[in-house]
C-alpha positions as CSV (number, residue, x, y, z in Angstrom):
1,X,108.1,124.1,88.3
2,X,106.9,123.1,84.9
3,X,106.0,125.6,82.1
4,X,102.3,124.5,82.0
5,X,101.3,124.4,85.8
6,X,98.5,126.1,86.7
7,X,98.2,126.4,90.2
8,X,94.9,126.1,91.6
9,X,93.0,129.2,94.0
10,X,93.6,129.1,97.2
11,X,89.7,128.3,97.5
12,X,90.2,125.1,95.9
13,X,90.8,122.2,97.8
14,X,94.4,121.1,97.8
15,X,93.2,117.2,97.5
16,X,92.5,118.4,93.9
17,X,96.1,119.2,92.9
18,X,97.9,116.7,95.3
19,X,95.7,113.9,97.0
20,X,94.9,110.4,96.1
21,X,92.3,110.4,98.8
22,X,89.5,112.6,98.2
23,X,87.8,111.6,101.3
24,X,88.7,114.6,103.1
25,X,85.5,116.3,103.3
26,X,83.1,113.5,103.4
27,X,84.1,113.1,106.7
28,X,82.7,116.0,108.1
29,X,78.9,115.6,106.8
30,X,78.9,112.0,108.6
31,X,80.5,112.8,112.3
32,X,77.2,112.6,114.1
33,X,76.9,109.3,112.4
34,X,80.3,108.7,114.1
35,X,79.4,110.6,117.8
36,X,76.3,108.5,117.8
37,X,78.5,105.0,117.3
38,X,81.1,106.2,119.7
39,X,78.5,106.8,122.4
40,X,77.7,103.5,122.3
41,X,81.3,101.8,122.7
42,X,83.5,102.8,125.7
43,X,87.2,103.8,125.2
44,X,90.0,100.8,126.3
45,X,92.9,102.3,127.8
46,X,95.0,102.6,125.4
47,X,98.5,100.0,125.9
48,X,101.8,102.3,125.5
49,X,104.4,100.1,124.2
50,X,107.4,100.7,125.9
51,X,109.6,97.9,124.4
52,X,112.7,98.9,122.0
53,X,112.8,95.5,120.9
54,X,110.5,93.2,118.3
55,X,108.6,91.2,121.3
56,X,105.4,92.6,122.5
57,X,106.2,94.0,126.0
58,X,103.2,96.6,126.0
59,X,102.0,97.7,129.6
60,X,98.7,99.3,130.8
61,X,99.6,102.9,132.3
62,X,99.1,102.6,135.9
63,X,96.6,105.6,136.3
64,X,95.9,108.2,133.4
65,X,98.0,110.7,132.5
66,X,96.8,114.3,133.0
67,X,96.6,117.0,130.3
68,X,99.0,118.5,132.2
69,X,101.5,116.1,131.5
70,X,100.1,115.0,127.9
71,X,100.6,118.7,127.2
72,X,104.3,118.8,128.6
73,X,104.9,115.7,126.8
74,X,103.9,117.1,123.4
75,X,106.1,120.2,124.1
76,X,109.0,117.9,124.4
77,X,108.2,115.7,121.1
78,X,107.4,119.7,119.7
79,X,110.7,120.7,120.7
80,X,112.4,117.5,119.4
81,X,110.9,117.7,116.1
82,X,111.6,121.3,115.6
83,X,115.5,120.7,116.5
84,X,115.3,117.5,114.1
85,X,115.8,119.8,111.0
86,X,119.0,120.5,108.5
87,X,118.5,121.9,105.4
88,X,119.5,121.4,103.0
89,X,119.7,117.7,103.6
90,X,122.0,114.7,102.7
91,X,120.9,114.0,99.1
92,X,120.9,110.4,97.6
93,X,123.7,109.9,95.4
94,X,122.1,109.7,91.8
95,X,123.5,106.3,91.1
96,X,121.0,105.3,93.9
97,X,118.2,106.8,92.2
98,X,117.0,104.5,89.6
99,X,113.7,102.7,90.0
100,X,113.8,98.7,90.3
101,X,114.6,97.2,86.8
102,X,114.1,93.9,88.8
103,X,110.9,94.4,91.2
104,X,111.6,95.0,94.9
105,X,110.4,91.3,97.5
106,X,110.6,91.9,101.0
107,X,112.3,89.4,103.7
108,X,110.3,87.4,105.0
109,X,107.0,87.1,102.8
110,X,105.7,84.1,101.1
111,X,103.7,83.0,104.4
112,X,100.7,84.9,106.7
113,X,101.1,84.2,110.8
114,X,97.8,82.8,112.3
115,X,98.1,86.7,113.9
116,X,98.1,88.1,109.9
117,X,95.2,86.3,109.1
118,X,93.1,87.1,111.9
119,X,94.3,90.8,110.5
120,X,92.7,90.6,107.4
121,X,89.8,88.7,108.5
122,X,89.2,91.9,110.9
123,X,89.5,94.3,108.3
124,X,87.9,92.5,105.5
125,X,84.7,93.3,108.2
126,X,84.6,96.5,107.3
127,X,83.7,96.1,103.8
128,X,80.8,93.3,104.7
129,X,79.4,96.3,106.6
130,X,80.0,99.1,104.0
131,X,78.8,97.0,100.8
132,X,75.6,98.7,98.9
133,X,74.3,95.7,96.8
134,X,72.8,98.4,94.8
135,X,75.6,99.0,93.1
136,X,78.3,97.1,94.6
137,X,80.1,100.4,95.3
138,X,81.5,100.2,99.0
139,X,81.1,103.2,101.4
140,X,84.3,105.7,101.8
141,X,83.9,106.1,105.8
142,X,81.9,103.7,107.7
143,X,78.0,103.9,107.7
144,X,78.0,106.7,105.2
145,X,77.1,106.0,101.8
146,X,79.6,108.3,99.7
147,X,82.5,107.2,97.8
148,X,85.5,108.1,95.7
149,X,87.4,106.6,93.3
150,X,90.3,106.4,95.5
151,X,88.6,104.3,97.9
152,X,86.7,102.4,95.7
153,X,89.8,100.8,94.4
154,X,90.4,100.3,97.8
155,X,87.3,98.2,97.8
156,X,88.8,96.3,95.1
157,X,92.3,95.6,96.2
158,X,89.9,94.4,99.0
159,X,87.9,91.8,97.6
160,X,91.2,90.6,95.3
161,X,93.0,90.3,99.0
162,X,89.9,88.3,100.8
163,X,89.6,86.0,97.6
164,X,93.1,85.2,97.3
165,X,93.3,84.8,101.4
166,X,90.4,82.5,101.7
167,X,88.2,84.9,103.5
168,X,85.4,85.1,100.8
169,X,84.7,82.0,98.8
170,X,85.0,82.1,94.7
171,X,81.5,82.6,93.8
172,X,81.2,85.8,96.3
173,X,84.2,86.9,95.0
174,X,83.1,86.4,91.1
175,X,79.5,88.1,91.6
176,X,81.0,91.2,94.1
177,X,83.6,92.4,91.3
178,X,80.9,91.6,88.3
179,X,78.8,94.2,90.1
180,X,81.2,96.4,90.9
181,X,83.3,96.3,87.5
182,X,79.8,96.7,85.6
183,X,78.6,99.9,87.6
184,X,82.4,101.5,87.2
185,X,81.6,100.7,83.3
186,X,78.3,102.5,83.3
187,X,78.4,105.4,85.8
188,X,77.5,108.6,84.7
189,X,80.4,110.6,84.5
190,X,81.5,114.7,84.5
191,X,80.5,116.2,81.3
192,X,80.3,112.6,79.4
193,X,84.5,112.4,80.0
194,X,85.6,110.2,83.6
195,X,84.7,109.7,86.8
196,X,83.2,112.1,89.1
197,X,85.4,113.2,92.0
198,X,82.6,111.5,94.6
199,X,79.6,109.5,94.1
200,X,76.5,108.7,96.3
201,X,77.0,104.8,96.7
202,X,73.8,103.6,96.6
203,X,72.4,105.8,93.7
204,X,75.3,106.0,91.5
205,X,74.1,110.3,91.6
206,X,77.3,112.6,91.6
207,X,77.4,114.3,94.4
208,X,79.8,117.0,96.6
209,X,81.6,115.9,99.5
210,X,79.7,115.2,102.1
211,X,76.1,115.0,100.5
212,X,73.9,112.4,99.0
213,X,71.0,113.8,97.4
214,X,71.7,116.6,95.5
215,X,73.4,115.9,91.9
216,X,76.5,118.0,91.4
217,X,79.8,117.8,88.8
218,X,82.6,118.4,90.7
219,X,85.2,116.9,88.5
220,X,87.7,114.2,88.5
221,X,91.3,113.6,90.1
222,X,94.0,112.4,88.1
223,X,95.5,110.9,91.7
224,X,92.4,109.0,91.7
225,X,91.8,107.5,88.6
226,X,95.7,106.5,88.4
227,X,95.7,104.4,91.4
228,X,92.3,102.6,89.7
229,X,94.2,102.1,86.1
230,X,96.6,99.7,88.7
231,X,94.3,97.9,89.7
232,X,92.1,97.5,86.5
233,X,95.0,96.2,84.7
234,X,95.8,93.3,88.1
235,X,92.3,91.8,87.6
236,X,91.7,92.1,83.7
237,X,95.0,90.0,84.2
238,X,94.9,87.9,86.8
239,X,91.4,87.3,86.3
240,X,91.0,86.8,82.0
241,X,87.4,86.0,82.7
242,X,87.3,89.8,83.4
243,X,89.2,91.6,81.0
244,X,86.6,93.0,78.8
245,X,85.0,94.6,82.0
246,X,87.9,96.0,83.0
247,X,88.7,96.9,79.2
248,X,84.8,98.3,79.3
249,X,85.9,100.4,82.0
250,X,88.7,102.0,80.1
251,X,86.6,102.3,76.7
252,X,84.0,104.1,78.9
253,X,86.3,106.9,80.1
254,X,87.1,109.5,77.9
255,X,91.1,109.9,78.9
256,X,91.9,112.9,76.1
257,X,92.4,115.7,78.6
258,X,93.4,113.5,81.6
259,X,96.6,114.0,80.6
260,X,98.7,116.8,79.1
261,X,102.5,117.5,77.9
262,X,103.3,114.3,79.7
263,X,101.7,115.2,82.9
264,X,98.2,114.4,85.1
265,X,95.8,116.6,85.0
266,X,92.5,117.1,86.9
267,X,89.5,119.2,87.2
268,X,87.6,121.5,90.2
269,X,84.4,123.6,89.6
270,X,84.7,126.8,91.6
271,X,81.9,129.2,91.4
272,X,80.5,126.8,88.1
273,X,83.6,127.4,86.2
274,X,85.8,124.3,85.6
275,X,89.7,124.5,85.9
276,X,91.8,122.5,84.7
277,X,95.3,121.7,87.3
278,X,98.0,119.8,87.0
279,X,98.3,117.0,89.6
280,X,100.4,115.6,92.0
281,X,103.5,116.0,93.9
282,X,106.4,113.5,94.6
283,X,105.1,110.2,95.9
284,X,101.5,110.0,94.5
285,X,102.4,111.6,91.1
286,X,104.5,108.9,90.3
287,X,102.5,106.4,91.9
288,X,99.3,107.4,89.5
289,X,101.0,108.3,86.8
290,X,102.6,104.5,87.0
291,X,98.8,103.5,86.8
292,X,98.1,105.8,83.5
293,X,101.1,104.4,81.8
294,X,100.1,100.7,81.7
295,X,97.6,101.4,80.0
296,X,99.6,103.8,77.2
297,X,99.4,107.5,78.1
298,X,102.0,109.8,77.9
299,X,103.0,110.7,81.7
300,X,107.1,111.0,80.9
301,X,106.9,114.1,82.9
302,X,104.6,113.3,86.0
303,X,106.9,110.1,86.2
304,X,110.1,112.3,86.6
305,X,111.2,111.3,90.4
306,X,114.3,114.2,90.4
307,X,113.5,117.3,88.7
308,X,111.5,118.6,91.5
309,X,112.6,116.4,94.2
310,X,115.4,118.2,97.1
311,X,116.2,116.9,100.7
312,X,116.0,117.8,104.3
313,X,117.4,116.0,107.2
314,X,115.0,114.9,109.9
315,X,116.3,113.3,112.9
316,X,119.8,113.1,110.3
317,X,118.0,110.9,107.5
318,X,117.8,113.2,104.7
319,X,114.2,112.5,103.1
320,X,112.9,113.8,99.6
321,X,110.0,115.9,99.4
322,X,108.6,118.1,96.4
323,X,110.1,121.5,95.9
324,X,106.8,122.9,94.2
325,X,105.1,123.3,98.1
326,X,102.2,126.0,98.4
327,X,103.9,128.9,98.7
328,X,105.4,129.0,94.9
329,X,103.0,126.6,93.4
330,X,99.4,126.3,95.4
331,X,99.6,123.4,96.2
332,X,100.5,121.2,99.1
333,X,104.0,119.3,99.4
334,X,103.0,116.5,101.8
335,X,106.0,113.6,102.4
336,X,103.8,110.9,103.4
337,X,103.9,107.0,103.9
338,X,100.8,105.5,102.1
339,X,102.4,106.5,98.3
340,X,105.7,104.7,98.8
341,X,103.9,101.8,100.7
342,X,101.7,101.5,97.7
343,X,104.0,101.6,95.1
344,X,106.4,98.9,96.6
345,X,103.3,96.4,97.6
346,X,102.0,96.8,94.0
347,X,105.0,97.4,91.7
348,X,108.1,96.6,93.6
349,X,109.0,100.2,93.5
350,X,108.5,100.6,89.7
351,X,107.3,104.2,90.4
352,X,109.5,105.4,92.8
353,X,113.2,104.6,93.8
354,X,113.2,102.3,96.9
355,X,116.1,104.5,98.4
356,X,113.4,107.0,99.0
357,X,110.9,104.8,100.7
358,X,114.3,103.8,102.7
359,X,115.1,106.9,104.4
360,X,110.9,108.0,104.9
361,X,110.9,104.9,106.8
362,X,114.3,105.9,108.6
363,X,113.5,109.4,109.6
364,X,110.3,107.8,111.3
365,X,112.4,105.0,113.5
366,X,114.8,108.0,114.0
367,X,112.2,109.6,115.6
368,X,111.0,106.9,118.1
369,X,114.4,106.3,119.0
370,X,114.9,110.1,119.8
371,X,111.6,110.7,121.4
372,X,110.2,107.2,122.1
373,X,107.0,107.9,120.4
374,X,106.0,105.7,117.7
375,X,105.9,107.2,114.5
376,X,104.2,105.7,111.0
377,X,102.4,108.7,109.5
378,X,100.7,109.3,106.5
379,X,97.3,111.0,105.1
380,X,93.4,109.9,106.6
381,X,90.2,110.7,108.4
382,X,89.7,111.6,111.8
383,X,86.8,110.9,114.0
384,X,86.8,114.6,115.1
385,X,87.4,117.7,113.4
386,X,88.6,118.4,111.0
387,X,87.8,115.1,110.0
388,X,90.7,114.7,107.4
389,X,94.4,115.3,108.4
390,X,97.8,115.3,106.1
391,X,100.0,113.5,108.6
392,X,103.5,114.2,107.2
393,X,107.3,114.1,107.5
394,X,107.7,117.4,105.7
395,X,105.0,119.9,104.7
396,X,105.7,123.5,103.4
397,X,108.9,124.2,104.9
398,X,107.5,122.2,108.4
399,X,108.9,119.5,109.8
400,X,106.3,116.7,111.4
401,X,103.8,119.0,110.5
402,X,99.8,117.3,110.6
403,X,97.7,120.0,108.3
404,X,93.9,120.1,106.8
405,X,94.3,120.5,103.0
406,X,93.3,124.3,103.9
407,X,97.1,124.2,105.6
408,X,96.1,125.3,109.1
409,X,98.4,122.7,111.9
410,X,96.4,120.0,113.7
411,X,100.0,118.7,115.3
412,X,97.5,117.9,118.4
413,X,96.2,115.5,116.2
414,X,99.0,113.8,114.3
415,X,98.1,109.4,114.9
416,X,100.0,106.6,114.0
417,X,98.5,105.4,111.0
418,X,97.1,101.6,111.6
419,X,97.8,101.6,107.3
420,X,101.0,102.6,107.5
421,X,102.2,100.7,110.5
422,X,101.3,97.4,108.7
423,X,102.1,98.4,105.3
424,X,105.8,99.3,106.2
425,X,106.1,96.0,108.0
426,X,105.5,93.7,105.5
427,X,107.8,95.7,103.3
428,X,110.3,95.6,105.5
429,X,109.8,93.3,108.5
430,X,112.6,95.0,110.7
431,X,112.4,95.1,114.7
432,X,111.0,98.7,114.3
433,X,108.2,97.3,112.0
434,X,107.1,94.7,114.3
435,X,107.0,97.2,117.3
436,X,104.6,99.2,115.3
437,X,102.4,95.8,113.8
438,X,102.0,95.4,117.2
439,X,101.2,98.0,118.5
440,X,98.0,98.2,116.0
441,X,97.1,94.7,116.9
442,X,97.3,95.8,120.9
443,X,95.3,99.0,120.4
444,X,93.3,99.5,116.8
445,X,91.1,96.5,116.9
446,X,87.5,97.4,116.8
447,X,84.3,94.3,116.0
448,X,84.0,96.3,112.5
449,X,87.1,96.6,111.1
450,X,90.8,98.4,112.3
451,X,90.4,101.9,113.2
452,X,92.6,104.3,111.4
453,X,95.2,104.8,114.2
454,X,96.2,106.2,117.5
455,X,96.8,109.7,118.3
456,X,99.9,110.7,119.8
457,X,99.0,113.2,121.9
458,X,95.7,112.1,123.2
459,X,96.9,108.7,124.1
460,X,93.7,107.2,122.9
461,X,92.9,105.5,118.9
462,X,91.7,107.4,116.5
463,X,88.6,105.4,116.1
464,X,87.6,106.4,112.1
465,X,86.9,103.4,110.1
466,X,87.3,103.9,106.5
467,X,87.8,102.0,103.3
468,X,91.2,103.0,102.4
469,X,93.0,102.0,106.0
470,X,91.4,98.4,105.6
471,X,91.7,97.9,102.0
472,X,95.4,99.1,102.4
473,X,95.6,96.9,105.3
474,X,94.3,93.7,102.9
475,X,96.5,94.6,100.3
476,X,99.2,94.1,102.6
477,X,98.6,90.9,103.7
478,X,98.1,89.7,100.4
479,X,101.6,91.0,99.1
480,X,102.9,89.5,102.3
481,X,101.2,86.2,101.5
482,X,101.7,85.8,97.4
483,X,105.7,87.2,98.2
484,X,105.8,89.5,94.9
485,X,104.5,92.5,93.6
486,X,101.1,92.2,93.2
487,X,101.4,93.6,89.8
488,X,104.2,90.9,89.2
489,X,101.9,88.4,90.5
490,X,99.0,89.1,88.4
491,X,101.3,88.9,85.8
492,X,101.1,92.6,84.1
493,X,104.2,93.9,81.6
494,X,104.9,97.0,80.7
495,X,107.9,97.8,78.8
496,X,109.8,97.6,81.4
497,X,108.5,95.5,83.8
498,X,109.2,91.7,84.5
499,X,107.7,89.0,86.0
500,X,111.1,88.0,87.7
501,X,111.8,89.4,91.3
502,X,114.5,89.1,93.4
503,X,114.1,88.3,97.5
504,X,116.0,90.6,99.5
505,X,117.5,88.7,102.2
């Protein structure tokens, strides 16, 4: 652990010192928004894919499964998992761990299947239906008008990914991001210095998670606004008509204490009193700090992939997680999927080594293969409490562990992540990847966009719809399609970044 962390109370969120998604709570003020939609829609059965190989062979459960035998066939997964664990784990040999000097292409991209286009079309739904011409802010979780800056960019990538994939015409495109890139340049912001944490979307009025009305300062995330600086920096690019909004955007934040000794920093207000953490752990640190650097601040230190990093063997892959977990710093350690996916569809792993996202992905096949349950987990909303889940590989000494920031086990409640699932298989487009694109595109599919995943134990989707699972979803595709980094495609250099890229065959 660093000299200068300063580890947040145990009353503070975690999201504030490790997220990326600050969604977590919104969720809860909007459920009976969600009970009231779900009473209207029936539940499908739910297809159970049962084929070990990359054709679809998904079969309808004769009759339904009792919560007898759901419950004995979570105690075997339980016991599985619980008996997939060696620590310390096989390391990756340091000559492994460098970052790509020539940016990471996947096999197999360059081209969208009719099937991926009708993908994107579906999720790109979402964000017709979420869209407050207000502001042009786009709603966090469906039909409830809060937002974070996390998501917005989501909203971004978004409306990059349906332009580029013919799904909104140029003019749309041009007068959506206008509006969008103008508001993020004007915003009112905590204390005068960068964005508020959350934001009612319609009124542009800082708010708390889960509330509209009343104007409160929460602070800002460091996660957040790194994972923004991306995607600023791919549309003032790709997109020169735009660059002095995006530049306006920058020129409008005040970045001085966003970071510190080469490290992210955010803010939380507990009882009115501001303090000041140090954010991120392995995966999104690097991710967002990535973002901060492109656009020239010091983040040596948050970039550092191996000073904190060790290894544990799940299902014998050893994976890397953060040593600095909540019991010696206060702070969450989740291994999850979303930071790696991110970082390879929008750098080429730039951020992170691609060795990592390697074994993360192993561990999960390992897992299928041992326990035939599908496996591509990673952080989002529920449509039941409580509301927000940290789906990981390794959390605090746990192995498959699905926690609320708070830290209390929802295991009940660990989903395949529709985000994941599609994000892995573009990056990698092995059999096990197609298995789990298809299983989204048997069971996820809802008329507004793809719900955020299927829950393991309950056999039936997690039917959340939410910004960040469809804009990650878009993002994807548009990797998938364009066949580089999108950062490489947009054409952005840092000093050590290249607009050459190497297909992996």
């Amino acid at each position: 652990m660093s000299s200068d962390f300063q580890p947040p109370p145990k009353s503070l969120s975690i999201l504030a010192s490790v997220g990326g998604v600050v969604t977590a709570v919104i969720a809860i003020a909007i459920f009976n928004v969600w009970s009231k939609q779900l009473s209207q829609t029936s539940i499908a059965k739910p297809k159970i894919s049962t084929s070990e190989t990359a054709s679809r062979q998904s079969v309808q459960p004769k009759e339904p499964q009792s919560s007898l035998s759901l419950s004995k066939e979570a105690e075997r997964v339980a016991s599985l998992d619980a008996k997939s664990v060696v620590l310390p784990g096989q390391a990756i040999p340091k000559s492994q761990l460098t970052v790509a000097i020539i940016p990471y292409v996947a096999p197999g991209v360059g081209k969208l299947t009719l099937e991926e286009t009708t993908t994107a079309r579906q999720a790109w739904s979402y964000f017709q239906r979420n869209w407050n011409d207000e502001t042009g802010l786009v709603n966090s979780v469906d039909g409830f008008a809060s937002v974070s800056m996390w998501d917005q960019t989501a909203a971004i990538a978004a409306l990059v990914s349906a332009k580029e994939l013919n799904i909104v015409p140029a003019a749309e495109f041009e007068a959506k991001m206008s509006k969008m890139l103008k508001t993020l340049a004007s915003m009112p912001l905590y204390k005068g210095e960068l964005p508020n944490k959350v934001y009612n979307a319609k009124t542009l009025v800082p708010v708390n998670y889960g509330q509209l009305e009343k104007r409160e300062e929460i602070g800002w995330s460091a996660i957040d606004l790194g994972r923004m600086a991306i995607w600023l920096k791919i549309i003032g690019t790709k997109y020169p008509e735009m660059r002095l909004e995006t530049e306006a955007i920058w020129k409008h934040w005040q970045v001085k204490r966003l970071t510190n000794n080469g490290q992210m920093y955010g803010t939380a207000v507990i009882k009115g009193k501001e303090q000041y953490n140090q954010e991120g752990r392995l995966g999104y640190e690097n991710y967002a700090a990535y973002g901060l650097k492109l656009w020239g601040l010091d983040v040596k230190k948050a970039l550092d992939y191996q000073s904190h990093a060790a290894f544990v063997d799940l299902y014998g892959q050893g994976i890397p997680y953060d040593r600095r977990d909540f019991k010696n710093s206060g702070a969450n350690n989740y291994v999850l999927s979303e930071p790696y996916i991110l970082d390879g569809i929008e750098t080429g792993f730039q951020a992170l080594p691609k060795a990592y996202a390697d074994r993360i992905l192993a561990a999960q096949e390992a897992r299928y293969k041992a326990t035939k349950q599908l496996t591509a987990v990673t952080e989002d909303n529920l449509d039941r409490p409580p509301y927000f889940v940290y789906s990981s590989l390794f959390v605090n000494g746990e192995p498959w562990a699905t926690i609320a920031d708070t830290g209390q086990k929802h295991n009940d409640l660990r989903f395949l992540s529709a985000k994941a699932a599609i994000g892995w298989h573009v990056l990698y487009n092995t059999t096990y990847t197609s298995q789990l694109f298809d299983f989204v595109q048997d069971n996820l599919k809802s008329k507004d966009g793809w719900y955020n995943g299927f829950y393991e134990s309950l056999r039936q989707p997690n039917k959340a719809l939410t910004a960040n699972n469809n804009g990650v979803i878009l993002e994807s595709l548009l990797y998938k399609k364009v066949g580089q980094p999108l950062i490489v495609w947009a054409g952005v250099k840092s000093q050590k970044l290249t607009q050459r890229a190497i297909k992996t065959p």
